[in-house]
Structure formats: structure tokens, C-alpha cells
C-alpha positions as CSV (number, residue, x, y, z in Angstrom):
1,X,-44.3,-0.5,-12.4
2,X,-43.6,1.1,-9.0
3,X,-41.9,4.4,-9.5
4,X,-39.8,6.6,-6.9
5,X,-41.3,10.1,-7.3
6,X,-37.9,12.1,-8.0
7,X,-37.7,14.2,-4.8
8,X,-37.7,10.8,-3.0
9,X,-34.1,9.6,-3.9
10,X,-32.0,11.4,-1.7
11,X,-34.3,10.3,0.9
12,X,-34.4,6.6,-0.1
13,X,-30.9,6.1,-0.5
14,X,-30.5,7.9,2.8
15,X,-32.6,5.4,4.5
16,X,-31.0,2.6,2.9
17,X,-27.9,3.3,3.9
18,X,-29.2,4.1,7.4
19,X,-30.7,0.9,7.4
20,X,-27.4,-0.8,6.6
21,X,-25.1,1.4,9.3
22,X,-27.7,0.1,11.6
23,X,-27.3,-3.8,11.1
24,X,-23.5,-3.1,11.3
25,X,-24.0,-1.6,14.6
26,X,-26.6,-4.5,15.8
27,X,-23.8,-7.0,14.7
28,X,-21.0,-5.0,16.5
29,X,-23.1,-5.2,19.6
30,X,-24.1,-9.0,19.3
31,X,-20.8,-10.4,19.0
32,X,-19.7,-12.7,22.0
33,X,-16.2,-11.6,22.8
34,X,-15.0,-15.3,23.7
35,X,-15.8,-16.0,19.5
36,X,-14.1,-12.9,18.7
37,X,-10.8,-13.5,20.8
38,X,-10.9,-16.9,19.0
39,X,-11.2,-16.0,16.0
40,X,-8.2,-14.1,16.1
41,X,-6.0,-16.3,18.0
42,X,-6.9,-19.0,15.5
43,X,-6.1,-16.6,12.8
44,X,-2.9,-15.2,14.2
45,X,-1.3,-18.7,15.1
46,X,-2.2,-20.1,11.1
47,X,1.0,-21.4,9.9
48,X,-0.5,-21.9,6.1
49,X,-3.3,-19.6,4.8
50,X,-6.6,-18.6,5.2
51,X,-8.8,-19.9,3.0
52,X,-12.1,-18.0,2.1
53,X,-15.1,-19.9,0.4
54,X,-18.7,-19.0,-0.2
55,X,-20.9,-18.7,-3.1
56,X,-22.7,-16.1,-5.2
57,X,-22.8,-13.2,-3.3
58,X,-21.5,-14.3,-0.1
59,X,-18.4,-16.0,-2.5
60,X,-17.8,-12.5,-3.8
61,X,-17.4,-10.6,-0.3
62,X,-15.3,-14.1,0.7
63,X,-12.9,-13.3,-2.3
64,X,-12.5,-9.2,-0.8
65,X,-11.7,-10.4,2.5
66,X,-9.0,-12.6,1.1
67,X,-7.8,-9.4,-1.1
68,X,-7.9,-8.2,2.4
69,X,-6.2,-10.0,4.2
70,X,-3.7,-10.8,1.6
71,X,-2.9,-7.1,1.4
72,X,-2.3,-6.4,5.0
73,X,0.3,-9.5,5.9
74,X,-1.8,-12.3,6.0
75,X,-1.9,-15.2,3.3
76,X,-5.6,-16.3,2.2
77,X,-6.8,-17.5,-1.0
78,X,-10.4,-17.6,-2.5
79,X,-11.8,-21.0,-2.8
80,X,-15.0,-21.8,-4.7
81,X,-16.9,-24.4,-2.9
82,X,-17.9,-25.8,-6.3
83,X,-14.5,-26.3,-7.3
84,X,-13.4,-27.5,-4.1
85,X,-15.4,-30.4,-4.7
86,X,-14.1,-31.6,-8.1
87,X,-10.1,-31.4,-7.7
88,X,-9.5,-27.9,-6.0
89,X,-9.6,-29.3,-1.8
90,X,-6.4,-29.9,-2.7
91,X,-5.0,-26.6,-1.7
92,X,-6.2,-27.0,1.8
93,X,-3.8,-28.3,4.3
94,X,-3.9,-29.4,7.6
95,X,-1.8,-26.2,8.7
96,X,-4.6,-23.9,6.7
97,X,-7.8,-22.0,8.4
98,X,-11.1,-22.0,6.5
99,X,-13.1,-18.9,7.0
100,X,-16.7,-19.9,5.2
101,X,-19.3,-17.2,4.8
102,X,-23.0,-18.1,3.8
103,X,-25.9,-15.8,5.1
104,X,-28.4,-19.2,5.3
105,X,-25.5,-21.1,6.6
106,X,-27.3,-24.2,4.5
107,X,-25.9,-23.6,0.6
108,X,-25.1,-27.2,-0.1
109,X,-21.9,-26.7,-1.8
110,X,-20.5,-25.5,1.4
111,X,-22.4,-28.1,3.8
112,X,-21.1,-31.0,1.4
113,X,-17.6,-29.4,1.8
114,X,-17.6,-29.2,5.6
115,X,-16.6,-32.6,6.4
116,X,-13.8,-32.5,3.5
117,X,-12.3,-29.7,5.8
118,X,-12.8,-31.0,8.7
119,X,-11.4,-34.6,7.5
120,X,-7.9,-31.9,7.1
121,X,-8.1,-30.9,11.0
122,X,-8.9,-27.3,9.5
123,X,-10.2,-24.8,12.0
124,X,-13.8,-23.4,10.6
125,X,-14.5,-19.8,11.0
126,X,-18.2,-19.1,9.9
127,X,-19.3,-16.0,9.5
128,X,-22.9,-17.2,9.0
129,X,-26.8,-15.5,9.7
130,X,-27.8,-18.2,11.1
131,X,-26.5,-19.5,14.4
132,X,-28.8,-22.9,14.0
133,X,-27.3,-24.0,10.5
134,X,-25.6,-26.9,9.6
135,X,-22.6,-24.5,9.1
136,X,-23.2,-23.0,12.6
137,X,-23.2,-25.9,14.1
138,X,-19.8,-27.4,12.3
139,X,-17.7,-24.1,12.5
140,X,-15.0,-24.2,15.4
141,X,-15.9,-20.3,15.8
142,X,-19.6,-18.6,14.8
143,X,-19.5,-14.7,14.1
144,X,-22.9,-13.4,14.1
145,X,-23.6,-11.8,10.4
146,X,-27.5,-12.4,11.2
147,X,-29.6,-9.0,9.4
148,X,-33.0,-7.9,10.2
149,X,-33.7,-7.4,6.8
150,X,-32.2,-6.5,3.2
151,X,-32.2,-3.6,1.8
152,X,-33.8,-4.9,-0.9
153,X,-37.9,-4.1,-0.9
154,X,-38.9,-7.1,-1.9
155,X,-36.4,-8.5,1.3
156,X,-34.1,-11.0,-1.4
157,X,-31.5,-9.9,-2.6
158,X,-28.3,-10.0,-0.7
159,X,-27.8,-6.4,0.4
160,X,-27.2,-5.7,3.9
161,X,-26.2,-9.3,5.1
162,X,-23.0,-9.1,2.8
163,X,-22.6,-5.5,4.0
164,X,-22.6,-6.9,7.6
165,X,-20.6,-10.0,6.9
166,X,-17.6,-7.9,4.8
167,X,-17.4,-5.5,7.3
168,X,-16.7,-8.5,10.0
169,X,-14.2,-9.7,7.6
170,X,-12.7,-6.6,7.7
171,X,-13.1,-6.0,11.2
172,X,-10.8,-9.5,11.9
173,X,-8.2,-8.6,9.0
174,X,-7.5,-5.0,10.2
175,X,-7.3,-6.3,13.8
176,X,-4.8,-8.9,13.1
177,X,-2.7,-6.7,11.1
178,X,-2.3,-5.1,14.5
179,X,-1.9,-8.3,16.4
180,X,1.2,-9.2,13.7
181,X,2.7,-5.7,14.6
182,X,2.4,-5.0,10.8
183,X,4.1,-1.6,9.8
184,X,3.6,1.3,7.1
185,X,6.7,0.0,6.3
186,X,5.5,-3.3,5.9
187,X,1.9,-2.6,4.2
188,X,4.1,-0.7,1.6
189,X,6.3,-3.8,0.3
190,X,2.2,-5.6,-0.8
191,X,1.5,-1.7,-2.7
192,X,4.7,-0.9,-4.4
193,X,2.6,0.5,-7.3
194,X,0.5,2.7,-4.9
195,X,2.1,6.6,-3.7
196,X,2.1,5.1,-0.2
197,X,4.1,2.3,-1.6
198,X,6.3,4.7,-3.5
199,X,7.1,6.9,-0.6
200,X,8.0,4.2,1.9
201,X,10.0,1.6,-0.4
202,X,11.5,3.9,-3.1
203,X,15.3,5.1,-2.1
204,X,17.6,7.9,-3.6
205,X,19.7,5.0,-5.3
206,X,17.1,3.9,-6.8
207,X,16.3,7.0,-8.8
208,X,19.8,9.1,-8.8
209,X,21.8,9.9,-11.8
210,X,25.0,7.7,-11.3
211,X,28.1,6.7,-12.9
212,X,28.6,8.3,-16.5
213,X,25.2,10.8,-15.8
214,X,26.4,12.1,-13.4
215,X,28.6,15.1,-14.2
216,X,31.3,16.5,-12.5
217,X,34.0,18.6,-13.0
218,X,37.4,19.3,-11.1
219,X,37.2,22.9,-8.8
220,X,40.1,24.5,-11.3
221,X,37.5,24.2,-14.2
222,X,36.7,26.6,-16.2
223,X,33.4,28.6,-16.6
224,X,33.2,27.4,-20.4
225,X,34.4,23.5,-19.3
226,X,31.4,23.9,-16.5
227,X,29.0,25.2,-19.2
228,X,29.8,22.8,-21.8
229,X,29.3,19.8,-18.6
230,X,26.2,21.1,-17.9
231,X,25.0,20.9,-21.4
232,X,26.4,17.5,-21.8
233,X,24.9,15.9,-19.0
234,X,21.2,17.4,-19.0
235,X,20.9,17.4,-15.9
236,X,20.8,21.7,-15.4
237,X,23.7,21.4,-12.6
238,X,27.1,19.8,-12.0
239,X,28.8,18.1,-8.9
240,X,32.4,19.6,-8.0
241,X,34.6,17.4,-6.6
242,X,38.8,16.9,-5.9
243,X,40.7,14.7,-6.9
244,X,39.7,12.0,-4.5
245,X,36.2,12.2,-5.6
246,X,34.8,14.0,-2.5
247,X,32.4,16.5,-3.1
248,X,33.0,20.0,-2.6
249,X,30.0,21.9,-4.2
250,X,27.8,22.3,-6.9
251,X,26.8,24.5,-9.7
252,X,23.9,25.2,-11.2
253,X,23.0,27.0,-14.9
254,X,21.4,29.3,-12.6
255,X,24.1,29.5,-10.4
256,X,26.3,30.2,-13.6
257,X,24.1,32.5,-15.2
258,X,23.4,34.8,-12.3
259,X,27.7,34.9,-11.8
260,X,28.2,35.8,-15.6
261,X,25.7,38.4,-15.5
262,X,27.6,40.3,-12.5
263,X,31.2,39.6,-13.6
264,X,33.0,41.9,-15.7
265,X,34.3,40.6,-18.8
266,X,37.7,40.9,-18.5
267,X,37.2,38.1,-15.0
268,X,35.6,35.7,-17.0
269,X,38.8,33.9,-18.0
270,X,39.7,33.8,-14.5
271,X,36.3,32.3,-13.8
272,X,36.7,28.6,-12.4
273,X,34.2,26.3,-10.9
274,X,35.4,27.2,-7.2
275,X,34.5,30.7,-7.6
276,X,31.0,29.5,-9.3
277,X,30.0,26.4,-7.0
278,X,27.9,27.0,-4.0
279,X,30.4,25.2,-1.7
280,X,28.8,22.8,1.3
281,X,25.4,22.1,-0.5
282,X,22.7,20.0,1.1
283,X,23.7,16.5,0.1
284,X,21.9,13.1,0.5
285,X,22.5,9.2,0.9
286,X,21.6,6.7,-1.4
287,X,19.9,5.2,1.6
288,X,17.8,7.9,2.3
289,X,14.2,7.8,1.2
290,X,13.1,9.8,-1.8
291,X,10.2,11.0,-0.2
292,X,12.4,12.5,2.5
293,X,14.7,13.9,-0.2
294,X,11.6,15.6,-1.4
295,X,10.9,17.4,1.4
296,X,14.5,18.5,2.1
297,X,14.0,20.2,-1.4
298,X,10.7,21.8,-0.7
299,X,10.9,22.2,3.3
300,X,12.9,25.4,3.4
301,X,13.0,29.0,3.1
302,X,14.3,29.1,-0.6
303,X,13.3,25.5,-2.3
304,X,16.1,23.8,-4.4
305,X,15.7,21.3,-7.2
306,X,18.7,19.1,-7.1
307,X,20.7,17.5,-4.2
308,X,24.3,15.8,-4.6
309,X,24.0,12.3,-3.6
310,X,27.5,11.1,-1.3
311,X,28.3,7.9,0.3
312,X,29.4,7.5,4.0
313,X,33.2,9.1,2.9
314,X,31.5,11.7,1.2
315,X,32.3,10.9,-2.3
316,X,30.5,12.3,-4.7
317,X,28.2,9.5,-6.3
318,X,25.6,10.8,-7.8
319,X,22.9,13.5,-8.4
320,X,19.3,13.3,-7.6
321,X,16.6,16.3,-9.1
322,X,13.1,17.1,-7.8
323,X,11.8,16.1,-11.6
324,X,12.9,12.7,-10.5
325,X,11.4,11.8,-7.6
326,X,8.3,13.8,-9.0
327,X,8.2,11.6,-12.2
328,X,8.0,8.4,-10.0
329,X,4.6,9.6,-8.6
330,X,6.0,9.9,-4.9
């Protein structure tokens, strides 16, 4: 058995991936720019989806692409050549694009499936390594994925042709997304689990404390009725509104404690919430995104933890913490 002596790793992996970068770059530089700007005209006009298909290794960096694609605005499905031919063609539509990937371009589930596709009026994109194959010569648009060589020694195992062919994959997907004028906004509603997601879908409504938690008390309350509110509610603060609802301030148990600690005790039963609110807080909309009620927390001088939440006639409807929006995993 052949062995790498141990101060050679670094150097072989370095190579390796050298030798990878490099067939990228010879691709990049080999593609004809009339296939290109079909590719993704054909792609951008598709009224159904794209569909992917290879097999074995090539059927693995068809099914990414599709992830791809799917994730940035664009509708593609894997198919497996195989199972296209015993029931599953029937996905494929005459308003679908088949993008078919095969480093040979001559694996015989996909040549026996090529005139299946075509029999549909489906436009073939091949991204293919060799531009003489049956699948070349079939496809409505030929991307180059053609390699030198594997990186694997022995020059067999698929290695830097699938390298070269996902990365063309990506390549088209990314520069589509452009093309359909997709937005952060937009990438965000396909990764609602993800922070990105989070911060660009995720509102102030949808994480306030509303309704019955969320405590309030009347400006002529006093210190004990604000303390005992607090408590209730959990929250560590109370919204002070009139008799309309509209919001006038809010109190903190800091805000509270730091008043009862200065007042004499013959005040305290004088003490109401008016005296004890900080009057004309920050507030927020339910509209507003949480992420941008987290920075108006932490983006000052002297960070807060709570904000009141108002509607557009400034009634008080809710209360929204730092813990909250925190929690969420904005």
C-alpha cells in the first residue's frame, strides 16, 4: 500500500484543491457567451420548473443545484433518470426545463430518457464533459463542464468534474436570482428557520406581549398598585396609559426601585405612577421589524430592555422585551 509520508498532507490537499480552482477557472474561460445568455433566458422565461436529472455522482450535484435553485426563487425538482423511466416522466410538462448533467454525456439512463423529454417540447440544458456526446448533441444549450483530470490519482473517481459542473450550476442559479430581481426580503420567506430569515420576516406583533400580558395601569396609580402590576404580569415593567388607552409612559422595577430609594417615607403615599413613569418612552409599531426593535434597544447611549408597542393613534397595545426578540434567535 502507497502511503503519504505525514509532512506531505498539507501539501497534497493543497494541490488538490489547486488543481480543482484551476479546472473552475479553465471552464469559466471556455464558456461561449451565446450558450450562457441562453441558458439563462431559457431559464428565466420557464413557466413550470426546472427539472434536474443525472445519476450517481453527477445525480447528487443535480439534486444541490435543485436545492439551489429552489432556495433562491426558482422551482426545480430532482429527477432520477431511472425512475423517470418507470412512471416518474410524468412530472415533466411541456411548460418545464430539463437541466441534465453527465460528465461522459453517454450514461444510458439519461440518453434513453432524451427523447421522452424532448417528445414533451422541453428545452435541454446539458451541462455535460463532453461536447461530442449523444447528450451534447440533443441538449438545446451545451455548458462546458469538460476536466483535465480528477483529482483522484488513479484519474476515476468523479472529483473535479462535479466540482466544475456544481459550480456552473451555481453560477446559472445565483445569476438568475439576479435576473428575477429577487430580494433579501424575498430569499428570507424560503429560510424562515435561518437568523437571516428571522430578522427579515419576524415583526414586533409577532412576538409582543398583548392583550391580558400586557400590563398597564392608569397615571393616578399607586406605587403599591404599580408594584403589585409588575409582579403580576412578569414582564419587569408596566405601560401607563389614560383613559383612552393612549400611552403616556412606562415604569420599570428599576425605575421604581431607584424612586423608592430617594423618596422620603412620608412621600410614598403620595407616590403615583405619573411621578414614577418615564413619560414619552421610545415606542414601537407592531409593523416594525424585530430586528430593528433590537437595535433601537441596543443602538444608544444608555441601552434599554423593553419598548411599549402603539398603533398608528398611539394606543398602547402591547409590550415588546429584548429577552424576546433574543429568545427567537434574531
Amino acid at each position: 500500500m502507497q502511503c503519504i509520508d505525514n509532512k506531505a498532507y498539507v501539501l497534497q490537499v493543497v494541490e488538490l484543491l489547486k488543481l480543482e480552482a484551476e479546472a473552475i477557472t479553465k471552464a469559466a474561460n471556455r464558456l461561449q457567451s451565446e450558450q450562457v445568455e441562453k441558458a439563462v433566458e431559457i431559464l428565466a422565461n420557464c413557466r413550470g420548473k426546472v427539472v434536474l436529472a443525472g445519476v450517481g455522482k453527477s445525480g447528487i450535484v443535480a439534486r444541490k443545484i435543485a436545492a439551489t435553485l429552489t432556495s433562491t426563487g426558482t422551482l426545480a425538482v430532482y429527477l432520477h433518470p431511472a425512475d423517470a423511466l418507470h412512471g416518474d416522466l410524468g412530472i415533466v410538462t411541456s411548460d418545464d426545463v430539463a437541466m441534465v448533467l453527465s460528465n461522459s454525456g453517454e450514461t444510458d439512463e439519461l440518453v434513453v430518457m432524451l427523447p421522452h423529454l424532448k417528445a414533451r417540447q422541453v428545452p435541454i440544458i446539458a451541462l455535460v464533459g463532453n461536447l461530442r456526446s449523444t447528450l451534447a448533441r440533443n441538449a438545446d444549450v451545451v455548458m462546458d463542464a469538460a476536466v483535465d483530470k480528477e483529482a483522484c490519482p488513479f484519474n476515476l473517481a468523479p472529483t473535479t468534474s462535479t466540482t466544475v459542473a456544481l459550480s456552473i450550476g451555481d453560477a446559472l442559479a445565483m445569476t438568475l436570482m439576479q435576473v428575477k430581481g429577487l430580494t433579501p426580503e424575498g430569499f428570507a420567506l424560503n429560510h424562515p428557520a435561518g437568523r437571516l430569515g428571522k430578522r427579515l420576516t419576524l415583526r414586533v406583533r409577532d412576538l409582543m406581549h398583548t392583550g391580558v400580558e400586557n400590563p398597564t395601569v392608569s397615571p393616578q396609580a399607586s406605587w403599591i398598585e404599580v408594584l403589585t402590576t409588575i409582579s403580576k404580569g412578569g414582564l419587569g415593567a408596566v405601560n401607563v396609559v389614560d383613559e383612552l388607552g393612549h400611552l403616556l409612559g412606562i415604569i420599570t422595577d428599576g425605575d421604581l426601585r431607584r424612586l423608592l430609594q430617594k423618596s422620603q417615607h412620608q412621600d410614598l403615599a403620595s407616590l403615583t405612577a405619573i411621578a414614577i413613569m418615564s413619560a414619552n418612552p421610545v415606542v414601537v409599531s407592531p409593523e416594525l421589524l424585530a430586528f430593528h426593535a433590537l437595535e433601537l434597544m441596543e443602538n444608544r447611549p444608555s441601552q434599554i430592555s423593553m419598548l411599549p408597542v402603539v398603533d398608528a393613534q398611539q394606543h398602547c397595545i402591547g409590550l415588546i422585551r429584548l429577552h424576546d426578540i433574543v429568545r427567537c434567535g434574531i
